[in-house]
C-alpha positions as CSV (number, residue, x, y, z in Angstrom):
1,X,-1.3,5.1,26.2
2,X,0.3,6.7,28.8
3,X,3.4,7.7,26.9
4,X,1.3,9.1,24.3
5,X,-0.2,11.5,27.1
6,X,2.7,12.4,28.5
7,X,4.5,13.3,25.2
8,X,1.0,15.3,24.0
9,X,1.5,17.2,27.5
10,X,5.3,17.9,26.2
11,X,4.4,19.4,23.1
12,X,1.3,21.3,24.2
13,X,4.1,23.4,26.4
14,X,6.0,24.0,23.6
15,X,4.0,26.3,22.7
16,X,4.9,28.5,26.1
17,X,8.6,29.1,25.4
18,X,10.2,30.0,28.9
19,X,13.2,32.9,28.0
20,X,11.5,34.0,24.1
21,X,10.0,37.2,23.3
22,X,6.5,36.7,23.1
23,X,5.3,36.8,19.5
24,X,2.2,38.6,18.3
25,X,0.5,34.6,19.0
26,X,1.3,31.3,20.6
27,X,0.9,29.3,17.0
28,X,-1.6,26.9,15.5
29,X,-3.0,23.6,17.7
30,X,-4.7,21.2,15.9
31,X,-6.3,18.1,16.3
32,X,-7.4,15.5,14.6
33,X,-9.1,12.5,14.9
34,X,-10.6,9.8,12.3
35,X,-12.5,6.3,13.6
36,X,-14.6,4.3,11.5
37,X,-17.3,4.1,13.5
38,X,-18.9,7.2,12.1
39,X,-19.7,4.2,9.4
40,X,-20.7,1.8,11.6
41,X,-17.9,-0.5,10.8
42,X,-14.7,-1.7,12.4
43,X,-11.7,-2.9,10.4
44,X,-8.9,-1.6,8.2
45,X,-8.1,1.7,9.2
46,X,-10.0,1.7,12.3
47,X,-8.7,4.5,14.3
48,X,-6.2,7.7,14.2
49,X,-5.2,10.3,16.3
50,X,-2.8,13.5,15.5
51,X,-2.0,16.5,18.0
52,X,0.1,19.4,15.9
53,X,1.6,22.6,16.8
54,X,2.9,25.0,14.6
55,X,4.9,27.5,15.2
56,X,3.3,31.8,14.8
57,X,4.8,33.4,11.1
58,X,8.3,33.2,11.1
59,X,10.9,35.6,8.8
60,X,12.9,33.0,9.6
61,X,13.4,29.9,10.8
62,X,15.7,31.1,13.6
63,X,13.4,33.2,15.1
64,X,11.6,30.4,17.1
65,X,13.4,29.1,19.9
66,X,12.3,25.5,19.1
67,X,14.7,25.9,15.6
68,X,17.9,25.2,17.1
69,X,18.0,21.8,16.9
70,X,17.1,21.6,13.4
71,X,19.1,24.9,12.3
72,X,21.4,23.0,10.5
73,X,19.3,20.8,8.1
74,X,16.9,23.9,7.2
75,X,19.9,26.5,6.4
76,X,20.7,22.5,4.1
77,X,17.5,23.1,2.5
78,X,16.8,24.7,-1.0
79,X,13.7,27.0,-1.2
80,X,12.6,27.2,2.4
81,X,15.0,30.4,3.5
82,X,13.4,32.5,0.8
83,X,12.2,36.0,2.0
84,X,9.4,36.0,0.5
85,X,7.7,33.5,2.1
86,X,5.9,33.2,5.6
87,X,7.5,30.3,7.8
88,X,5.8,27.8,10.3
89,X,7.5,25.5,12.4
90,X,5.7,22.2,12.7
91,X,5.9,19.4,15.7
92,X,3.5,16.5,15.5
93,X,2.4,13.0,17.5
94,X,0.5,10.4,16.4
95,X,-1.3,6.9,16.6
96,X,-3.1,4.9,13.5
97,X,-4.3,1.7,14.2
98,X,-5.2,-1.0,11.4
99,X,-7.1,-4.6,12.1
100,X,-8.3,-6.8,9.4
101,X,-12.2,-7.6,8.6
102,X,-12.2,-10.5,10.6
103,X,-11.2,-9.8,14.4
104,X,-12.9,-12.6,16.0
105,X,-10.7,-15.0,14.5
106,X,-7.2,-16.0,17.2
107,X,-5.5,-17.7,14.2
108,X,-3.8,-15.1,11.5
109,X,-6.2,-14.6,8.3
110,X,-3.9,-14.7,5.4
111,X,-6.0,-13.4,3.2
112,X,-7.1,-10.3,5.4
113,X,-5.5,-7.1,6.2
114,X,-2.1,-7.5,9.2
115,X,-3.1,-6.1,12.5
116,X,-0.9,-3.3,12.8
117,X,0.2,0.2,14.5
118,X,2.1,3.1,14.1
119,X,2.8,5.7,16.6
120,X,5.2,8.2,15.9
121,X,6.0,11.8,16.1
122,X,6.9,14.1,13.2
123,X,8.6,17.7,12.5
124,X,8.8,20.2,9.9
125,X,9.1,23.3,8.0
126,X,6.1,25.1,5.9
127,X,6.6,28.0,4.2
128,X,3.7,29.7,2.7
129,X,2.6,32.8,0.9
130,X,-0.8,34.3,-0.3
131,X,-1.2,32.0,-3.2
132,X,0.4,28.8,-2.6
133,X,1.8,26.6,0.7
134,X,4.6,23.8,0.9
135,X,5.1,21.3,4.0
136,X,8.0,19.4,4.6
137,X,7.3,16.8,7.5
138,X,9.7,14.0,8.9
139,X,7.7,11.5,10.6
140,X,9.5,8.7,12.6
141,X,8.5,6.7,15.0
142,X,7.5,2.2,15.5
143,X,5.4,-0.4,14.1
144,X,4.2,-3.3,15.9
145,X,3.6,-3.6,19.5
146,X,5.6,-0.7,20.8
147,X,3.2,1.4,19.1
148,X,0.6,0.4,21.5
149,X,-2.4,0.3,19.2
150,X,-3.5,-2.9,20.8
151,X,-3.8,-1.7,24.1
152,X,-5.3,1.8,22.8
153,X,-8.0,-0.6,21.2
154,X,-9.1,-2.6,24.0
155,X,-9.4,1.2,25.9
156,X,-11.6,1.8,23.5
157,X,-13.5,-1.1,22.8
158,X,-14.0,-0.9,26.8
159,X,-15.4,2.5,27.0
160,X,-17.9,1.7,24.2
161,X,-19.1,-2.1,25.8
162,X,-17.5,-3.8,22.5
163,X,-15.9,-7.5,22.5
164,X,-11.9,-7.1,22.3
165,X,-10.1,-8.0,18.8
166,X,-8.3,-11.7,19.3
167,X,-5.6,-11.4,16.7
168,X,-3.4,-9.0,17.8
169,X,-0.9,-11.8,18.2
170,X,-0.4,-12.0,14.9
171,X,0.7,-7.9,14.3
172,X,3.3,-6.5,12.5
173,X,6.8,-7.1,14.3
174,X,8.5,-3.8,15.9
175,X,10.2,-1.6,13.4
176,X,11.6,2.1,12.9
177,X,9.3,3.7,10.8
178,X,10.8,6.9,8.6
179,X,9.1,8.9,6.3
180,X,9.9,12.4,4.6
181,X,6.8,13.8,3.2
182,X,6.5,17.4,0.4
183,X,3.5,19.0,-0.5
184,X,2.5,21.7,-2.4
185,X,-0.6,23.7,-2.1
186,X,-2.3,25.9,-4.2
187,X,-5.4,28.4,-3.8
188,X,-7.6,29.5,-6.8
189,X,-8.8,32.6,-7.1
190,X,-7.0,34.9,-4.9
191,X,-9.2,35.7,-2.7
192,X,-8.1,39.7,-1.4
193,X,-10.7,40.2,1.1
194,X,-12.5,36.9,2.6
195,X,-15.9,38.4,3.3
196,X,-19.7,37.3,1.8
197,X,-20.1,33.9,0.2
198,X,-16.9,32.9,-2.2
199,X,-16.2,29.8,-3.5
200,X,-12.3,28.5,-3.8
201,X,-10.4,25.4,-5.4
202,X,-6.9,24.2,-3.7
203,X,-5.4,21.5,-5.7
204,X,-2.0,19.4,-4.0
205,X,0.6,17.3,-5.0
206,X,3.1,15.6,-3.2
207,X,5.4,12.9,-2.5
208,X,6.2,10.4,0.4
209,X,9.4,8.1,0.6
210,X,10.1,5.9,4.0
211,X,9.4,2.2,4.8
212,X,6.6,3.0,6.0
213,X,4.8,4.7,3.1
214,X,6.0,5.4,-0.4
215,X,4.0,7.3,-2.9
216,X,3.5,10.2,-5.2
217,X,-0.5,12.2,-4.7
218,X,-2.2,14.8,-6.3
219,X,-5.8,15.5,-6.1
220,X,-7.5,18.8,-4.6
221,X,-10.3,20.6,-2.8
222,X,-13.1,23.0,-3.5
223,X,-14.9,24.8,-0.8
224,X,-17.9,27.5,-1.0
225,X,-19.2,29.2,1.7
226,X,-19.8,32.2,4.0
227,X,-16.1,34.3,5.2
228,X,-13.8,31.3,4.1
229,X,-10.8,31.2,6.7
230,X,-7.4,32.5,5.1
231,X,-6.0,29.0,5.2
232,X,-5.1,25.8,3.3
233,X,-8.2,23.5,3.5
234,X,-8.8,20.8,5.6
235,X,-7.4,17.2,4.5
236,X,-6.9,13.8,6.5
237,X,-4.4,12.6,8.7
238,X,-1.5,11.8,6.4
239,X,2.4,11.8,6.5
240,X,2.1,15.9,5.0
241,X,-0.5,16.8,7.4
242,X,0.3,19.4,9.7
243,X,-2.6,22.1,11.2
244,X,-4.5,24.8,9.4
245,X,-1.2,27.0,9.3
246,X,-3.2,30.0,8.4
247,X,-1.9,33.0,6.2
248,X,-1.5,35.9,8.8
249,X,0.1,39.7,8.7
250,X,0.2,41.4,6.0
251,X,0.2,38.4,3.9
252,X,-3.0,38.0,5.3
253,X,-6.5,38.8,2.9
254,X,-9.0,41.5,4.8
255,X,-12.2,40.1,6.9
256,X,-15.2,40.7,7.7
257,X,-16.1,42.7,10.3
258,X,-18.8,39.6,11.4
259,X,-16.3,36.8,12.7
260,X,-18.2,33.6,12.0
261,X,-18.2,31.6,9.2
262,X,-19.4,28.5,7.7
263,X,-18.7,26.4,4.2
264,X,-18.8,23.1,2.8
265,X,-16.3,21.1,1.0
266,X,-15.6,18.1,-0.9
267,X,-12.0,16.5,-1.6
268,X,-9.9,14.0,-3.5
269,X,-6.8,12.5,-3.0
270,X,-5.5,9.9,-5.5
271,X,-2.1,8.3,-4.9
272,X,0.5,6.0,-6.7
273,X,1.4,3.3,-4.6
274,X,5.1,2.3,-4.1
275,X,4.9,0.9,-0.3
276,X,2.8,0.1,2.3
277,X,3.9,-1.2,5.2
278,X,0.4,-1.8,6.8
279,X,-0.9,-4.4,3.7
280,X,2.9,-5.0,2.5
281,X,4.2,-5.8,5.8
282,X,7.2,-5.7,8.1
283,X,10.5,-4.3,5.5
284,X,13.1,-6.3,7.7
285,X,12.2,-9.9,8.3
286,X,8.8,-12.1,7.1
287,X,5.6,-11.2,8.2
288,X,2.2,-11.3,7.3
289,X,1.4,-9.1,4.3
290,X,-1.3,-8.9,1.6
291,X,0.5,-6.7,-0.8
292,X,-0.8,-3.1,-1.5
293,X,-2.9,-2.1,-4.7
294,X,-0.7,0.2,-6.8
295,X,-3.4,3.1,-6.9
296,X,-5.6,4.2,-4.0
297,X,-8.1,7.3,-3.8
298,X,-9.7,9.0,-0.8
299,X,-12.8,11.3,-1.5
300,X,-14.5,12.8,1.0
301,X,-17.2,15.6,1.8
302,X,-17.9,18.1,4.9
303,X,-18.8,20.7,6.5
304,X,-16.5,23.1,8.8
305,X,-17.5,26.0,10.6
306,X,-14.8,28.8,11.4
307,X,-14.8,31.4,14.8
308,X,-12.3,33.9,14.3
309,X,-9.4,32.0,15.0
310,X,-10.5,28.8,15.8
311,X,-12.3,26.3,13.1
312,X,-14.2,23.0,13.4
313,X,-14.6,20.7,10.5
314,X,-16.3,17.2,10.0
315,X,-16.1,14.5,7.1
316,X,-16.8,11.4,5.8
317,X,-13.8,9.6,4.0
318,X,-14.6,7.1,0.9
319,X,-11.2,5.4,0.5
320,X,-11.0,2.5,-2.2
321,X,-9.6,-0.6,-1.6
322,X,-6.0,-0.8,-0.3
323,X,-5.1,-4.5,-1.0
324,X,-6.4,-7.0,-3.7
325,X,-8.3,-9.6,-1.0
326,X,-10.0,-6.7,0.6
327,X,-13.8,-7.1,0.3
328,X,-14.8,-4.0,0.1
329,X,-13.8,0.3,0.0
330,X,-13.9,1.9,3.0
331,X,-15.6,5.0,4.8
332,X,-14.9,6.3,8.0
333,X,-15.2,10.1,9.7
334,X,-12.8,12.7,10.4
335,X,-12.9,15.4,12.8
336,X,-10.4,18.1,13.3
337,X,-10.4,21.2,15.2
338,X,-7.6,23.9,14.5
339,X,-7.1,26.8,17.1
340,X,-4.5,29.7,16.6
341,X,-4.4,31.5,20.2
């Protein structure tokens, strides 16, 4: 736990560069946080945390002082150095936490979901227009105990007077976790001036290869409301994720001159499986695994309400089963909070 602090400290001060010309903002913070207890249960996914910053409009990637490092992989990469796209750099940490049904039990449940963790921290590239966004996220970091989802969990379980989980013995074994994640975004109609009520659809597709997670998505959003923000929806915690990354300059659609607004929205996300390392289990050496269900789907609904630039969203999450033995789908809440300062 206290690592995760301390590196969330580091990359809140990345957004204060030291020697760099100050740009016309500081970037996009977001984040994001998704328990189950919203539903009133407490297994499976059980808990995740994100913190994202990216980076203000770029003309390029070299622009931002926090590029150098990666310079040489993005001037690599096809598509992202166009000119006619906006670019955001994106830095990410995180922590998911997964338990099975059955946490009383000291002995491993064979037939249950692996106790497992993943903590990690990701960076990227998006590079967007007035029509359509792409993201680009490596995310690597462990599973298993060096995650520290075990000890997050009894902090939590603490705070809220709940007994602790006895099977966390029996978690995944430490691993490296990699995963390169794509996804495309786009927005339906263009909206040139984002004032009055309006109504929008933003339908994705994607792909994720690692040991951690392997799949292919597509699914989509629809939003209506009052002065919808000029940005790309609101999803879950997932390997693409990244924050809001608004459209901004002169890319950007006119507003109204009233700054709040308010809309409701409903999404799906359906996925081909290939991996899962949380059901499938660790990739090098045995451990306990369940094997994952080759398609899974997430639908959700919410509300978000938006403050010039700073927006607050809430959801619940249906997502269908994950593994054959599991007994049921899952629900559990998501709330985010994206502020560009």
């Amino acid at each position: 736990m206290k690592s995760f602090l301390l590196v969330s400290l580091s990359l809140c001060l990345l957004a204060q560069p030291a020697n760099a010309a100050a740009p016309t903002n500081n970037g996009t913070l977001g984040v994001y946080f998704e328990n189950d207890l919203f539903a009133g249960t407490d297994r499976y996914y059980t808990n995740g945390t994100k913190l994202s910053w990216s980076s203000p409009d770029l003309s390029e990637y070299r622009d931002s002082p926090y590029a150098s490092p990666f310079l040489p992989l993005f001037d690599l990469l096809p598509y992202i150095n166009e000119t006619a796209y906006q670019k955001n750099l994106v830095f990410a940490i995180g922590q998911s936490i997964y338990t099975p049904d059955n946490t009383e039990s000291y002995a491993l449940s064979r037939n249950d979901r692996p106790y497992a963790g993943w903590l990690y921290v990701g960076v990227g590239a998006v590079w967007k227009n007035e029509r359509v966004r792409n993201s680009l996220i490596l995310d690597v970091g462990v599973v298993g105990s060096y995650s520290y989802a075990q000890e997050t969990q009894r902090y939590i379980h603490d705070a809220r007077g709940f007994d602790h989980p006895n099977g966390w013995d029996n978690q995944l074994h430490n691993e490296l976790g990699v995963m390169l994640a794509y996804e495309r975004t786009w927005r339906i109609p263009h909206i040139v001036r984002r004032s009055g009520f309006e109504w929008e659809l933003l339908p994705h597709a994607g792909a994720v290869v690692g040991n951690v997670k392997t799949h292919a998505n597509f699914g989509g959003e629809f939003r209506f409301g009052f002065n919808l923000p000029d940005d790309f929806g609101t999803g879950v915690i997932g390997p693409a994720s990244s924050t809001s990354t608004p459209v901004d300059g002169t890319m950007g659609a006119s507003r109204s001159w009233f700054p709040l607004g308010t809309y409701f929205f409903a999404r799906a996300d359906g996925r081909a499986v290939g991996r899962n390392v949380f059901v499938d289990g660790n990739t090098f050496g045995d451990s306990h695994s369940v094997g994952h269900c080759l398609f899974v789907a997430d639908l959700s609904a919410g509300i978000a309400m938006n403050y010039k630039n700073t927006k607050i969203a809430y959801a619940f999450v249906y997502r269908t089963k994950e593994f054959d033995q599991q007994i049921a789908a899952q629900v559990f809440g998501t709330v985010s909070v994206n502020w560009t300062f």
